[in-house]
C-alpha positions in Angstrom: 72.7 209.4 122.9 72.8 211.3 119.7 72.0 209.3 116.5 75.9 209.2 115.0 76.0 207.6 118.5 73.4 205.3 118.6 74.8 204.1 115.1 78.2 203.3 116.4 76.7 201.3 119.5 74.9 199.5 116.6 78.0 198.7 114.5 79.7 197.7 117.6 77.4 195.1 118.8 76.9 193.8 115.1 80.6 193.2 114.7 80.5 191.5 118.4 77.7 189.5 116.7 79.5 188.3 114.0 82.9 187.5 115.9 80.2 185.0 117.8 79.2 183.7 114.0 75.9 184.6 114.7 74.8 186.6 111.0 71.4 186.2 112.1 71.7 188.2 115.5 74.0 190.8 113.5 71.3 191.1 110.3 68.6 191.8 113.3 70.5 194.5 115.3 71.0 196.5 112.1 67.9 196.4 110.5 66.9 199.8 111.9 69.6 201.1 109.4 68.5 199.0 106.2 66.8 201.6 104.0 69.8 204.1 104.4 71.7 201.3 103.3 69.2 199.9 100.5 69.3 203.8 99.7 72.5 204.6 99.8 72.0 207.9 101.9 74.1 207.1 104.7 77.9 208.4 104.4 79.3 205.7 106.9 81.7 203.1 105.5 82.1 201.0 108.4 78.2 200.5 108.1 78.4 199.6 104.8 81.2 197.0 105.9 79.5 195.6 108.6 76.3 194.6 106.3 78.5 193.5 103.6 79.9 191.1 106.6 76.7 190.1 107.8 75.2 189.8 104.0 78.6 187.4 103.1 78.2 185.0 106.4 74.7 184.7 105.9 75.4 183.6 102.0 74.1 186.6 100.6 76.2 187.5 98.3 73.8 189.6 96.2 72.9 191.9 99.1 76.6 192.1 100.4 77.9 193.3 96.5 76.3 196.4 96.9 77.6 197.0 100.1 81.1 196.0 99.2 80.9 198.7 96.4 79.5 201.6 99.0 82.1 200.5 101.4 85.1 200.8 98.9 83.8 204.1 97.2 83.5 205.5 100.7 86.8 205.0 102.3 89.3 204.3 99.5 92.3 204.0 101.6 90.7 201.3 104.1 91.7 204.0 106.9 87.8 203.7 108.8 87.0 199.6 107.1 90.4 198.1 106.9 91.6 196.5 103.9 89.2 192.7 103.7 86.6 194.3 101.2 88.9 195.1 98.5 90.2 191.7 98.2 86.8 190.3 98.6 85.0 192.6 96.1 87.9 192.2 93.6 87.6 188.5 93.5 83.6 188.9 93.2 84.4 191.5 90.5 87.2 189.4 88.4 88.4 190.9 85.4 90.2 193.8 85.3 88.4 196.0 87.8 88.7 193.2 90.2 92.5 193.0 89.3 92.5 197.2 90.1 90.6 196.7 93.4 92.6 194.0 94.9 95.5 195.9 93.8 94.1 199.0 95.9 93.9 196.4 98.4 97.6 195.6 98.3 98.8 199.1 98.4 96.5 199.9 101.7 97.9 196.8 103.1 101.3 197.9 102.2 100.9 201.8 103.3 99.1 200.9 106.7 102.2 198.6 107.5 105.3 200.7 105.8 108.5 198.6 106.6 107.6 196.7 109.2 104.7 194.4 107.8 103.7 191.9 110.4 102.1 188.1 110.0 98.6 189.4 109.1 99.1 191.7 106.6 101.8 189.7 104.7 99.0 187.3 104.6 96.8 189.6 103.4 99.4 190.5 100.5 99.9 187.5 99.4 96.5 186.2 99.5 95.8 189.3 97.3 98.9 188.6 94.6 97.0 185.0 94.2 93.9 186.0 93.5 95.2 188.1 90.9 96.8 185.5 89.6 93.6 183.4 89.5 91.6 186.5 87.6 94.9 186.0 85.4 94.5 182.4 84.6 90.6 182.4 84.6 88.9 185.9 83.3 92.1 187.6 81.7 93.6 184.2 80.3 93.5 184.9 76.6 95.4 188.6 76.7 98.5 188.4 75.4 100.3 190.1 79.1 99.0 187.4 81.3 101.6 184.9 81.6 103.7 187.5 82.0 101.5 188.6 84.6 101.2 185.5 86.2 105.2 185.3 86.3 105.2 188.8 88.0 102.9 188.3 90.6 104.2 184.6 91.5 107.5 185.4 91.4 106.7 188.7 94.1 105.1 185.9 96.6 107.7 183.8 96.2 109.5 186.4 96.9 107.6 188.1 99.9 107.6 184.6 101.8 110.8 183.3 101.0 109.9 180.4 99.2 107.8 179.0 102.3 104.0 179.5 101.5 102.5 175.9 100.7 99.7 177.8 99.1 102.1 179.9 97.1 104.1 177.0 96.2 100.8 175.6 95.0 99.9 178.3 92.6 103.4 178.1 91.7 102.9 174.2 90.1 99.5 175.7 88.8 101.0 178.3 86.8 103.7 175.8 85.6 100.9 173.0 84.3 99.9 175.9 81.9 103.1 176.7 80.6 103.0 173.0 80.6 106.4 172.8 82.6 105.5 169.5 84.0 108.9 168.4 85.9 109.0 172.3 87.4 104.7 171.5 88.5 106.0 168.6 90.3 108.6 170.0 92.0 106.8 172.8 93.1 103.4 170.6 94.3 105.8 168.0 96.2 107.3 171.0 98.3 103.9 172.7 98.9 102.7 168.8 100.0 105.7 169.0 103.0 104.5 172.6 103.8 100.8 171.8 104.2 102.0 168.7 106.4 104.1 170.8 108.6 101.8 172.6 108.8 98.8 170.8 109.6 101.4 168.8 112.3 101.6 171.9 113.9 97.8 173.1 114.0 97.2 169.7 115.0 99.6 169.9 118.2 98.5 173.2 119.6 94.8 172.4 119.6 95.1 171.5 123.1 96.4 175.2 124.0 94.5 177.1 121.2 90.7 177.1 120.7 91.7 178.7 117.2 93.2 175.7 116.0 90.6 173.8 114.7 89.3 176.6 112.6 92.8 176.8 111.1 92.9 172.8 110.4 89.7 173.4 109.0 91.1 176.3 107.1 93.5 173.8 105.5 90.6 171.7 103.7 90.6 173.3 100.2 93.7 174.0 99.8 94.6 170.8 100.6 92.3 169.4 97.8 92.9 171.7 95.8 96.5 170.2 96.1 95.3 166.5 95.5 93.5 167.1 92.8 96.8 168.9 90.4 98.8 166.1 91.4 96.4 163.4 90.0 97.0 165.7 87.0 100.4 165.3 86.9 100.6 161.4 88.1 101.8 162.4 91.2 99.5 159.7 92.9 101.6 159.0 96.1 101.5 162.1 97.2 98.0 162.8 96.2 96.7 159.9 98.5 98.7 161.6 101.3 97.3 164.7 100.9 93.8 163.0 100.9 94.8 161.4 104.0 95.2 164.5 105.3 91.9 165.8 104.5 90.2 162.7 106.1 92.0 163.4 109.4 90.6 167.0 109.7 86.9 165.7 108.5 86.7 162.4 108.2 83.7 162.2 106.4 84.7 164.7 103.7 83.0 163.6 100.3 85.0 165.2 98.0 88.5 164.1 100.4 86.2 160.0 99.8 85.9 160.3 96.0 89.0 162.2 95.2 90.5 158.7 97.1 88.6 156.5 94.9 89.6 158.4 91.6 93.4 158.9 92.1 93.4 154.6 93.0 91.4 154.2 90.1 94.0 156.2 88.0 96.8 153.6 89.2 94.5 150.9 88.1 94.2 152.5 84.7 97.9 153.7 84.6 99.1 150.1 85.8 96.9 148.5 82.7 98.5 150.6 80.2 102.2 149.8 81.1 101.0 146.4 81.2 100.1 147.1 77.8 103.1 149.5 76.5 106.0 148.3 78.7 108.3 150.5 76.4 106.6 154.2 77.0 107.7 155.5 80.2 105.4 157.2 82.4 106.7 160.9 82.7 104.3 163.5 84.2 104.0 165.2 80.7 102.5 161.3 79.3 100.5 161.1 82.5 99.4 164.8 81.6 98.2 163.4 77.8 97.1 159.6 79.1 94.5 161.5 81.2 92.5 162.2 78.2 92.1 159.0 77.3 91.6 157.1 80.5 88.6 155.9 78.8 90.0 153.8 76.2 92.0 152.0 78.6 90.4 148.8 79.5 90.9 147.7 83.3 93.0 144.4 83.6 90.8 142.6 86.2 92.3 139.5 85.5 95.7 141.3 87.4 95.5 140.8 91.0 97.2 144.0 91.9 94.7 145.9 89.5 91.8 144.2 91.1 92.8 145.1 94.1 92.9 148.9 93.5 89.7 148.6 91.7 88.0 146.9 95.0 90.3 149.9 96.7 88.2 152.6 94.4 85.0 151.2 94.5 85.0 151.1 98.3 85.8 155.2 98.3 83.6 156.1 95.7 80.3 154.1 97.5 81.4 156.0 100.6 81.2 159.0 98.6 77.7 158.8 97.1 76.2 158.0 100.2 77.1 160.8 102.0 76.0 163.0 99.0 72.7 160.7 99.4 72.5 162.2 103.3 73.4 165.5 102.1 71.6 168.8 100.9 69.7 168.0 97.0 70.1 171.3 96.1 74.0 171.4 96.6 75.4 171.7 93.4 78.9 170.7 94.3 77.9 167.5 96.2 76.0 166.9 93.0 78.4 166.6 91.2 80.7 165.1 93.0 78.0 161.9 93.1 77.6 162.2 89.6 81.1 161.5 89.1 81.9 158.9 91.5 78.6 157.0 89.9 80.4 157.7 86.6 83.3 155.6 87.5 81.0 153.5 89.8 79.5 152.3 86.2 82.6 151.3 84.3 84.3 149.0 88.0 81.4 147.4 89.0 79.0 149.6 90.6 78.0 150.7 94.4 79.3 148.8 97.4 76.8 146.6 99.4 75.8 149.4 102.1 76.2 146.3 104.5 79.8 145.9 103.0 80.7 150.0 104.1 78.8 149.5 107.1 81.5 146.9 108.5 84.4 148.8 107.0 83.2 151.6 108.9 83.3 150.0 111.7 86.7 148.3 111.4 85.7 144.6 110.9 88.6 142.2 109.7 89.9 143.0 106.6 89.8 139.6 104.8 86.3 139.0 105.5 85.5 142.4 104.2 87.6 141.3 100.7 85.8 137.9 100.1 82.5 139.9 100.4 83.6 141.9 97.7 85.1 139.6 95.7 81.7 137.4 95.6 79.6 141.2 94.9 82.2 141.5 92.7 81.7 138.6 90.9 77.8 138.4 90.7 77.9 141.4 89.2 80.2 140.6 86.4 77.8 137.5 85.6 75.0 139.4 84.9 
């Protein structure tokens, strides 16, 4: 076996590696080609690809960039690699090379499928016209062409799926919070909520006949609370706590999916007080959209049964929320804060749960035993 040869056997069983999700396997069978890589002397894309993948599973993004670069600058066209490393070194990139090389991305996508695009690559499109958009509304946000940008790019998605993409739909109410077209951001968030369900019904009944299916429910986790959390922007609080539901049947110990729960009930508490308050102003998402920068000057009503009950509600979600980040990783950044908000909160509604309190809601003791133990916690504290 010649060398080109041995190489290619190499590749091969590294991609076969990965498709098992074992990086570790993959990182070890090509380690006899790591200086060419390291040294940029070898001429073969679909190396460069392969490390890049094996770097990216293995959460080494610093090794993969380089690899992502070698790949693209080697095979342009994606004829050798595919398409998958434009779009993911553009949305390392950002900014306007990162707009150019998903964009290279795109037009592979497009040229490799001409006019018969099928499932994959539409996604592929489309996941590349929204992370445009996201370089858009993040790196590029202050030049004067992006909203115009944004409008471009949406409106093609929109068009490409025919109005049917929950995540498109999504961006969609995104785009119209900055424009801060808050009626149109409802809209678009309460039809991307009945896509996502759909959806997720439909996973959810196949996973009998397709091994696939759990990855694809658990596919649907960000998005999802990506979802939840621009609908608390917007009041949408109903379908916020459905969407959170959602995420607690496909992991139902999700922290973010517990405190996100515990916030958007807080916010009724809060919005419930202030129309107690102001019986006059009516609660349109564009007031919700203002009254959220002020939720601190609204004090609770505990003295209101239903408000006490939401807050017990809350306080219950956001417990279960800082003690899984207690069980979890220290030096997660996100968990972190995720527990440093829900003890934010935690501090102005009474503080933690009695561990001994979760412990039997967990395990699905009656419900009015449960509620006079808070009550009394509830209560102690307040008298100190």
């Amino acid at each position: 076996m010649c060398i080109g040869q041995r190489m290619e056997a190499v590749i091969v069983q590294a991609k076969e590696a990965l498709g098992e999700n074992d990086c570790k396997k993959a990182l070890k069978l090509l380690k006899l080609y790591k200086s060419q890589v390291d040294n940029g002397s070898c001429s073969d894309p679909e190396l460069y690809k392969v490390f890049a993948d094996a770097y990216l599973e293995d959460g080494q993004l610093d090794k993969a960039y380089p690899c992502l670069v070698k790949s693209c600058e080697l095979d342009p066209q994606g004829t050798k690699t595919g398409t998958d490393q434009f779009f993911t070194l553009g949305q390392v990139v950002g900014g306007p090379d990162g707009i150019q090389l998903i964009s290279q991305g795109i037009e592979n996508v497009s040229n490799e499928g001409g006019d018969n695009l099928n499932g994959e690559q539409v996604n592929k499109i489309v996941g590349g016209l929204l992370s445009m958009i996201e370089i858009w509304m993040t790196d590029l946000c202050m030049e004067p062409e992006a909203e115009s940008q944004c409008e471009e790019l949406i409106n093609k998605a929109l068009e490409i799926t025919e109005r049917g993409s929950p995540d498109v739909l999504a961006t969609l109410g995104s785009i119209r919070i900055s424009q801060q077209k808050f009626n149109e951001a409802c809209e678009a968030f309460s039809l991307a909520w009945e896509l996502f369900e759909k959806k997720k019904d439909e996973i959810s009944n196949n996973l009998d006949s397709e091994s696939s299916g759990a990855n694809e429910l658990v596919e649907l986790l960000q998005p999802l609370l990506s979802l939840a959390k621009m609908c608390i922007e917007v009041g949408l609080y109903e379908i916020a706590l459905k969407v959170i539901g959602a995420v607690r049947d496909i992991d139902e110990d999700n922290i973010e999916g517990y405190y996100l729960e515990g916030f958007t009930t807080y916010m009724i508490a809060k919005v419930g007080t202030f129309q107690q308050q102001n019986p006059t102003v009516e609660m349109k998402p564009e007031t919700i959209y203002e009254f959220n920068q002020h939720i601190q000057e609204i004090a609770l009503n505990l003295e209101d049964e239903i408000v006490n009950g939401l807050i017990q509600d809350a306080r219950i979600s956001l417990s279960f929320a800082v003690k899984i980040g207690e069980a979890s990783d220290p030096n997660d950044e996100v968990v972190s804060e995720i527990v440093a908000g829900a003890n934010s909160v935690l501090q102005e509604i009474g503080g933690e749960v009695d561990a001994k309190i979760l412990m039997k809601i967990k395990k699905g003791e009656p419900l009015e035993d449960i509620e006079a133990n808070l009550d009394d916690e509830f209560e102690s504290d307040n008298d100190i």
